[in-house]
MIDOSE-1310 file (N, C-alpha, C; in nm, 2 decimals, decimal comma, always signed):
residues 171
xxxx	+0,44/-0,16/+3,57/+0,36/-0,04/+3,62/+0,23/-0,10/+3,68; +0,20/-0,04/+3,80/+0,10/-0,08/+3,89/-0,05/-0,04/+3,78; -0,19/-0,14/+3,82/-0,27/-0,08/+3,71/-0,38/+0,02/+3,84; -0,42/+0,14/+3,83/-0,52/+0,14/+3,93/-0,65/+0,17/+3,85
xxxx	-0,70/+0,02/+3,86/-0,83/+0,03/+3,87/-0,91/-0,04/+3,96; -1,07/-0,02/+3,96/-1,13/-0,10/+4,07/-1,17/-0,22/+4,04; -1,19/-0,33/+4,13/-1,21/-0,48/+4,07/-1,40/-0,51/+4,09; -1,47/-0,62/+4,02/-1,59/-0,59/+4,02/-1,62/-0,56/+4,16
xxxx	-1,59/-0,64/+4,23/-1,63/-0,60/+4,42/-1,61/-0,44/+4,45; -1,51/-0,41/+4,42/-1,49/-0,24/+4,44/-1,63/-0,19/+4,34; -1,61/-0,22/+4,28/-1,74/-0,12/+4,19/-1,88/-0,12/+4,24; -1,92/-0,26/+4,29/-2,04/-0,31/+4,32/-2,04/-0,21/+4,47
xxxx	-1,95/-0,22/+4,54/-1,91/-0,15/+4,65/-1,97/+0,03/+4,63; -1,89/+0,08/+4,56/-1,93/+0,20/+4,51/-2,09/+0,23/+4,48; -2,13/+0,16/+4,40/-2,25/+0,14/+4,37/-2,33/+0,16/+4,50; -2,33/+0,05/+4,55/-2,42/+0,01/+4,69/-2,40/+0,12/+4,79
xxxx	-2,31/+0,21/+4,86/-2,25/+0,32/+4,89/-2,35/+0,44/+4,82; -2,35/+0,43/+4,70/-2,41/+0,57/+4,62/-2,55/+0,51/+4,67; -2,60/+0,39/+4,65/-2,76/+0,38/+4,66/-2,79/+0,38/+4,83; -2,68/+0,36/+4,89/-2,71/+0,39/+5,07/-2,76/+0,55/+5,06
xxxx	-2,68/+0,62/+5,01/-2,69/+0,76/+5,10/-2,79/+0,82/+4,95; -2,85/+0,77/+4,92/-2,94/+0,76/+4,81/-3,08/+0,82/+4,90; -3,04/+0,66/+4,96/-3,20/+0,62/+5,07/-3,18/+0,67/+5,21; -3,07/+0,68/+5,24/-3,06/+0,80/+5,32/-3,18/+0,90/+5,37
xxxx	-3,10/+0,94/+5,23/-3,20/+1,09/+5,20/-3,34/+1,07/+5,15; -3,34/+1,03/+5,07/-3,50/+0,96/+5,09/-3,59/+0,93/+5,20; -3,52/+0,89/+5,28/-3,61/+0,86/+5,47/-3,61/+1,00/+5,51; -3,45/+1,01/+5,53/-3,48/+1,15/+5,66/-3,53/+1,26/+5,61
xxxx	-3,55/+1,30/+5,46/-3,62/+1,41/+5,39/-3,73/+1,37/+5,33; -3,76/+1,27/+5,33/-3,87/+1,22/+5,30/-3,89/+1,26/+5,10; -3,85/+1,26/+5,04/-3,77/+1,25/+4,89/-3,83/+1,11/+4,84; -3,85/+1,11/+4,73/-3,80/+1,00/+4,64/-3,72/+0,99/+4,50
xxxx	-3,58/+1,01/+4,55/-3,52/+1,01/+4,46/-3,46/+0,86/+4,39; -3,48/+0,87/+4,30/-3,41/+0,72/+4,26/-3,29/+0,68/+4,19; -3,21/+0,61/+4,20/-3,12/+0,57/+4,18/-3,04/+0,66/+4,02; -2,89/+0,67/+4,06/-2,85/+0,79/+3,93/-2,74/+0,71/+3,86
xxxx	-2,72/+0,74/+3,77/-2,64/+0,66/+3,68/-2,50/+0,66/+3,70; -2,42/+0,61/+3,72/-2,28/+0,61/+3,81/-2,21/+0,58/+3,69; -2,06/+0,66/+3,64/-1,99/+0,63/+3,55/-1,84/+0,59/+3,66; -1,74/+0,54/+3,60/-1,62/+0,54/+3,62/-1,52/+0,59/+3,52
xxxx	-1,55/+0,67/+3,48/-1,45/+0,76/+3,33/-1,39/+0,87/+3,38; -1,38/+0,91/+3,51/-1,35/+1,07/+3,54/-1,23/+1,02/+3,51; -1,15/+1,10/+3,44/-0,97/+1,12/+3,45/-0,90/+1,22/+3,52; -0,79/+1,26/+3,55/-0,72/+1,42/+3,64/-0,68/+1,37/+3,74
xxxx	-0,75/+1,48/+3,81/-0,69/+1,50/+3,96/-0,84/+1,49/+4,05; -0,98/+1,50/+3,97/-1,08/+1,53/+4,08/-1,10/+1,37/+4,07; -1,19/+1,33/+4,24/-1,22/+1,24/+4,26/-1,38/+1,18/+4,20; -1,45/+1,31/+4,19/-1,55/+1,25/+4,16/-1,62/+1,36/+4,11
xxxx	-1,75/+1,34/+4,04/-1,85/+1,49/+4,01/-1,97/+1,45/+3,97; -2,08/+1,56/+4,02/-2,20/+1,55/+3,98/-2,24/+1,63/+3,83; -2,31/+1,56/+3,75/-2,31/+1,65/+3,59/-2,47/+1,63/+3,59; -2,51/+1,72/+3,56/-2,62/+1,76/+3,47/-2,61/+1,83/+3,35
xxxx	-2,67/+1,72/+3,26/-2,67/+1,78/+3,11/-2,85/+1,76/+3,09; -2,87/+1,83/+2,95/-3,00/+1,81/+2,91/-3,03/+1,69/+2,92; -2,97/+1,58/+2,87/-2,99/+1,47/+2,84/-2,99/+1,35/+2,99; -2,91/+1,39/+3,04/-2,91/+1,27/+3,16/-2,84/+1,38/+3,31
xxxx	-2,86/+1,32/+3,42/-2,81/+1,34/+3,53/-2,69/+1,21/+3,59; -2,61/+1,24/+3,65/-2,53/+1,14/+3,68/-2,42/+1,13/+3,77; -2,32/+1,03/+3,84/-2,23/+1,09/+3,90/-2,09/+1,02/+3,83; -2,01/+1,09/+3,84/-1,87/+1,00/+3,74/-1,75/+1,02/+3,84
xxxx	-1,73/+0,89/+3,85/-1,61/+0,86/+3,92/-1,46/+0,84/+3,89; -1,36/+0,86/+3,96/-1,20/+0,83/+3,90/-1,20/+0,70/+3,95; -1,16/+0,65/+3,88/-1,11/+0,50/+3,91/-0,97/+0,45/+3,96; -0,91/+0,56/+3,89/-0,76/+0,55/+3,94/-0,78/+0,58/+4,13
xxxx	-0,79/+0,74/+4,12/-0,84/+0,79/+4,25/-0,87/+0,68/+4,37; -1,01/+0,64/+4,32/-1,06/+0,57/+4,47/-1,01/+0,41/+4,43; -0,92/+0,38/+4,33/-0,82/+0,26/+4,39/-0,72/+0,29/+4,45; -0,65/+0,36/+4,49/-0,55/+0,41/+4,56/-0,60/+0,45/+4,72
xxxx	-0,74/+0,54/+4,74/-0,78/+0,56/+4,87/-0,95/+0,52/+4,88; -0,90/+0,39/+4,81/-1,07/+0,29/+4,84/-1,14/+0,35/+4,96; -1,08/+0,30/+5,09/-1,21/+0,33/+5,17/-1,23/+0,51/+5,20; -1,15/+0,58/+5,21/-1,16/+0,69/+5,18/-1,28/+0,75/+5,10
xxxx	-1,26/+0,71/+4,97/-1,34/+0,80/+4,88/-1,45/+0,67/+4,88; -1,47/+0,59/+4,91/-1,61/+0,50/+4,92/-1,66/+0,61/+5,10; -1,63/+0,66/+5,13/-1,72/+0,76/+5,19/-1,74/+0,89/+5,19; -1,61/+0,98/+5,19/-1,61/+1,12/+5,14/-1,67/+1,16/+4,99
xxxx	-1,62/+1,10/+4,92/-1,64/+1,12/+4,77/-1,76/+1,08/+4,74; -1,82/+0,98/+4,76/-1,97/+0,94/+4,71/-2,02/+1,02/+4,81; -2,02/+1,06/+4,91/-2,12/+1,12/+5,00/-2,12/+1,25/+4,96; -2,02/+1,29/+4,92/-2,01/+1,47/+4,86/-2,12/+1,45/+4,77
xxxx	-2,08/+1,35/+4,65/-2,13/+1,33/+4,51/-2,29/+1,31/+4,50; -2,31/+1,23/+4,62/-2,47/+1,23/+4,62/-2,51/+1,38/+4,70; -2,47/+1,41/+4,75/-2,47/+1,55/+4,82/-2,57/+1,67/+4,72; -2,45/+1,65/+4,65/-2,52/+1,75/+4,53/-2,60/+1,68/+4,42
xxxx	-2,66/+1,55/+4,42/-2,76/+1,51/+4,38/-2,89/+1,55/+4,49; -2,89/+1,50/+4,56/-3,00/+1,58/+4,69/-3,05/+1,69/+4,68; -2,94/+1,79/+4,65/-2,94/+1,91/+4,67/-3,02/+1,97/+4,51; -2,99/+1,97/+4,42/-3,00/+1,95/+4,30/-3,14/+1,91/+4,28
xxxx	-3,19/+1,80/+4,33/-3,33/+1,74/+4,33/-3,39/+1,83/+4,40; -3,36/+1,89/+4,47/-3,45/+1,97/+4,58/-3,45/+2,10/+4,55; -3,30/+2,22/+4,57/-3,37/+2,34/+4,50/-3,29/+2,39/+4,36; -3,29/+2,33/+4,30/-3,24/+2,33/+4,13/-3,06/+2,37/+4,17
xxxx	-3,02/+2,34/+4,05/-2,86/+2,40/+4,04/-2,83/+2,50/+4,05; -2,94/+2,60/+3,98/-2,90/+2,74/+4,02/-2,97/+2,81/+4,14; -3,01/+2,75/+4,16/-3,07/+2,85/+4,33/-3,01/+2,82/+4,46; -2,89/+2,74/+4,44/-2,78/+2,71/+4,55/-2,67/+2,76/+4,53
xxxx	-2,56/+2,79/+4,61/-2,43/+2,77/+4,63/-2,39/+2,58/+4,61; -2,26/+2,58/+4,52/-2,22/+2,43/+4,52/-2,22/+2,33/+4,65; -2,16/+2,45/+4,73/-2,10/+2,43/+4,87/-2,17/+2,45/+4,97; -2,25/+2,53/+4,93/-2,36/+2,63/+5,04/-2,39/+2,55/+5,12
xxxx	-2,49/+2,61/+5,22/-2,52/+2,51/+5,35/-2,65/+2,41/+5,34; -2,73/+2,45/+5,20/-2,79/+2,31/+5,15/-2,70/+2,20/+5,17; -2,58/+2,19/+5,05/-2,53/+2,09/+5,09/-2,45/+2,07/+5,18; -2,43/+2,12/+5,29/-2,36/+2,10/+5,38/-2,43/+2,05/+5,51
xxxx	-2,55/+2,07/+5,53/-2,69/+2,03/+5,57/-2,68/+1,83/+5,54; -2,66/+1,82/+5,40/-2,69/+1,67/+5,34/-2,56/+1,65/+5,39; -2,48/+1,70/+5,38/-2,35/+1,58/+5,43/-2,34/+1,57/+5,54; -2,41/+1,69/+5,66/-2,42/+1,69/+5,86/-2,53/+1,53/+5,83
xxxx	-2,60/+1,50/+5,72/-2,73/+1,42/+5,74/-2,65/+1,29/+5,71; -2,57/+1,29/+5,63/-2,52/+1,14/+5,65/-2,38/+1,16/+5,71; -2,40/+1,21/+5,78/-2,26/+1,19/+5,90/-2,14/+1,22/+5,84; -2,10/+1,30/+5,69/-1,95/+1,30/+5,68/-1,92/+1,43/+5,67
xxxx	-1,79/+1,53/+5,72/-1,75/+1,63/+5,69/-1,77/+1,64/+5,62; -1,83/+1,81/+5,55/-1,82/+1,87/+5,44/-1,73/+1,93/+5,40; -1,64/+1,86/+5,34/-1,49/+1,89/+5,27/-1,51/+1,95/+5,15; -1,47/+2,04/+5,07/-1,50/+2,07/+4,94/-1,44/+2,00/+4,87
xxxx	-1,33/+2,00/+4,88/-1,24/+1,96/+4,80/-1,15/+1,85/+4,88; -1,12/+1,70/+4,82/-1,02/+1,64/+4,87/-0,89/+1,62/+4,79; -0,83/+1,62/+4,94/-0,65/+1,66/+4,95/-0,58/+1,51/+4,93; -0,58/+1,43/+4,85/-0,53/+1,29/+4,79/-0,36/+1,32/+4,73
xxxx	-0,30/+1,27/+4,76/-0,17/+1,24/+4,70/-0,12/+1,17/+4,56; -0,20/+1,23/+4,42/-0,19/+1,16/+4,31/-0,07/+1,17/+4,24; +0,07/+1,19/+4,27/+0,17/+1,21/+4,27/+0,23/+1,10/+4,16; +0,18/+0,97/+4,26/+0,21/+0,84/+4,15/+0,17/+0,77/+4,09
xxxx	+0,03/+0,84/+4,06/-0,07/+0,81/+3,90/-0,07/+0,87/+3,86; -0,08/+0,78/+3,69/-0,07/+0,81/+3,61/-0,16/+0,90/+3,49; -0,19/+1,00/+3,56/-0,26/+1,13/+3,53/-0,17/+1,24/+3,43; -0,31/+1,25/+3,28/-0,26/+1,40/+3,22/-0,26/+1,51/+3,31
xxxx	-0,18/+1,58/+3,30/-0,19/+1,76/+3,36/-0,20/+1,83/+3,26; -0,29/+1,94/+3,24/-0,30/+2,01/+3,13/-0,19/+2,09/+3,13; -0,16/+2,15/+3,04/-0,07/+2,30/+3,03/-0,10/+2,44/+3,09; -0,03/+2,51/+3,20/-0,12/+2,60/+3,24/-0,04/+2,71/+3,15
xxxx	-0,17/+2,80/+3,14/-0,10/+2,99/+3,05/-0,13/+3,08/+3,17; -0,04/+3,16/+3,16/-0,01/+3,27/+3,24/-0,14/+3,39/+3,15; -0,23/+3,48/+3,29/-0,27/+3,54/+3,24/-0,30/+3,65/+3,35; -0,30/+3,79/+3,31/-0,30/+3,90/+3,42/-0,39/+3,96/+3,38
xxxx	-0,44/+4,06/+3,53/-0,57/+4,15/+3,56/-0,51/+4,27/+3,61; -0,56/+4,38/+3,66/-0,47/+4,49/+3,76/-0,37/+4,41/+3,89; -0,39/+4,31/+3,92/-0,33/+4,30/+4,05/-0,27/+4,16/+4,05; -0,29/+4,06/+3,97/-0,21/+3,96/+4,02/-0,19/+3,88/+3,91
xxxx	-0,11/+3,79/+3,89/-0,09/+3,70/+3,76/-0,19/+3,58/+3,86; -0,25/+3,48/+3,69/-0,34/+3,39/+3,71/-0,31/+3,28/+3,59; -0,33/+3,14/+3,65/-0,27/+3,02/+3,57/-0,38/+2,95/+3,54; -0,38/+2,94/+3,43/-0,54/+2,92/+3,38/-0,51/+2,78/+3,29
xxxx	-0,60/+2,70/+3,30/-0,58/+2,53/+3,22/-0,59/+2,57/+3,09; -0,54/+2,50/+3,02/-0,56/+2,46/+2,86/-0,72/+2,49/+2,84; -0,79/+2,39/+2,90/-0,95/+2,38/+2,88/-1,01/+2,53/+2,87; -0,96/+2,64/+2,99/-0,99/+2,77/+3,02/-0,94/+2,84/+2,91
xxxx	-0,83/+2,80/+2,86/-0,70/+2,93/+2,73/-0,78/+2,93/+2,61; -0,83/+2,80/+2,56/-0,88/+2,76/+2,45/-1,06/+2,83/+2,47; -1,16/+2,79/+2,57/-1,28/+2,88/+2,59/-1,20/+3,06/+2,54; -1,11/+3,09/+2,62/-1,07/+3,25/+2,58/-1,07/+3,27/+2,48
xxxx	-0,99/+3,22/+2,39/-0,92/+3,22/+2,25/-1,02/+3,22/+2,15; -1,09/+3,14/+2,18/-1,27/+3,11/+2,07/-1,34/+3,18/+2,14; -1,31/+3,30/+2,20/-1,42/+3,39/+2,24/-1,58/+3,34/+2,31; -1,54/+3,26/+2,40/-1,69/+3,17/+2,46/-1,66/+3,23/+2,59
xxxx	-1,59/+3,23/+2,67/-1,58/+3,34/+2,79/-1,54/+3,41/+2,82; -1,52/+3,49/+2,94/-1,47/+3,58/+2,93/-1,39/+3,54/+3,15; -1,30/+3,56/+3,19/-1,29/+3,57/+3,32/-1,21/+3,68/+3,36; -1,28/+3,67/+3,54/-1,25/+3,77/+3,59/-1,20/+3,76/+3,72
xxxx	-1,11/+3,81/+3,80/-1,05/+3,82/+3,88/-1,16/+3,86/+4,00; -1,13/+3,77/+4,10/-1,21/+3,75/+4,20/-1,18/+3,88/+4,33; -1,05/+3,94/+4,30/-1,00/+4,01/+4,38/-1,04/+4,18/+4,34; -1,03/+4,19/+4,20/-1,04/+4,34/+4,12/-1,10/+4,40/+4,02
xxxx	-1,19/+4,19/+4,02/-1,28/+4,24/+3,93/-1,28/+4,26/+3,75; -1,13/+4,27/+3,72/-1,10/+4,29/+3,59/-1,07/+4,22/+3,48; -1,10/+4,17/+3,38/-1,10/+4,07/+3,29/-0,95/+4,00/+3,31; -0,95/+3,94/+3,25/-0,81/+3,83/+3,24/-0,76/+3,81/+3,13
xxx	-0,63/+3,89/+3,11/-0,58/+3,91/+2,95/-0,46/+3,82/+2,95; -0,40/+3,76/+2,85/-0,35/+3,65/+2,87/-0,18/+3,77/+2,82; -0,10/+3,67/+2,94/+0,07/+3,76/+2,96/+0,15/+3,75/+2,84
């Protein structure tokens, strides 16, 4: 079985990539932001994410992912990822859209489509899939992850149908 991970050059690569469009943004916005702590732990299906917790800011990468479409996500994916670090630095997490034209603004600034989401072929890595549960509102059935069934069940959220508005009761 093929192993996909990155080799030190790929990583240093990544690195150097996140600290480009780092300084990027730093010049053309005149910012000084500095350098953010880069993991390689993300597992699934996403390529990449920006986290803010109390304790640290950071961006965490799949390793499987961007060995498979190295130069790819050595520019879509870190440019997203610093994206919403930029953005984030500038007008807080909650006073933006994820997507909104803030950051869509920072990714016209370092030259790459603002893709929300990338369309990767992880078909033949070796990725958990969670279990999805069927759950219904007035108008449509909805497939909700493990991660989402379990918040329900412990009573920590509550969701709602984007179409009708009405809670989401599980089928």
């Amino acid at each position: 079985m093929k192993q996909f991970l990155l080799n030190q050059s790929q990583i240093k690569q990544v690195e150097e990539k996140t600290s480009h469009y780092i300084e990027l943004a730093n010049q053309q916005l005149q910012l000084n932001l500095s350098n953010i702590q880069i993991d390689f732990d993300l597992k699934g299906r996403t390529s990449g994410m920006f986290v803010v917790s109390r304790e640290l800011i950071r961006i965490r990468y799949n390793q499987m992912i961007f060995s498979k479409y190295f130069e790819d996500t050595l520019i879509n994916t870190v440019a997203h990822e610093v994206a919403h670090y930029v953005v984030h630095s500038i007008w807080g997490i909650k006073k933006v859209k994820p997507h909104g034209k803030e950051w869509q603004q920072v990714m016209a600034l370092f030259g790459v489509k603002p893709d929300v989401t990338s369309n990767y072929d992880v078909t033949d890595l070796p990725l958990r899939r969670q279990k999805q549960f069927k759950y219904t509102c007035d108008c449509m059935i909805h497939q909700l992850s493990t991660t989402r069934h379990n918040k329900v069940q412990k009573k920590k959220v509550i969701y709602k149908c984007r179409k009708c508005f009405k809670s989401l009761s599980i089928a």
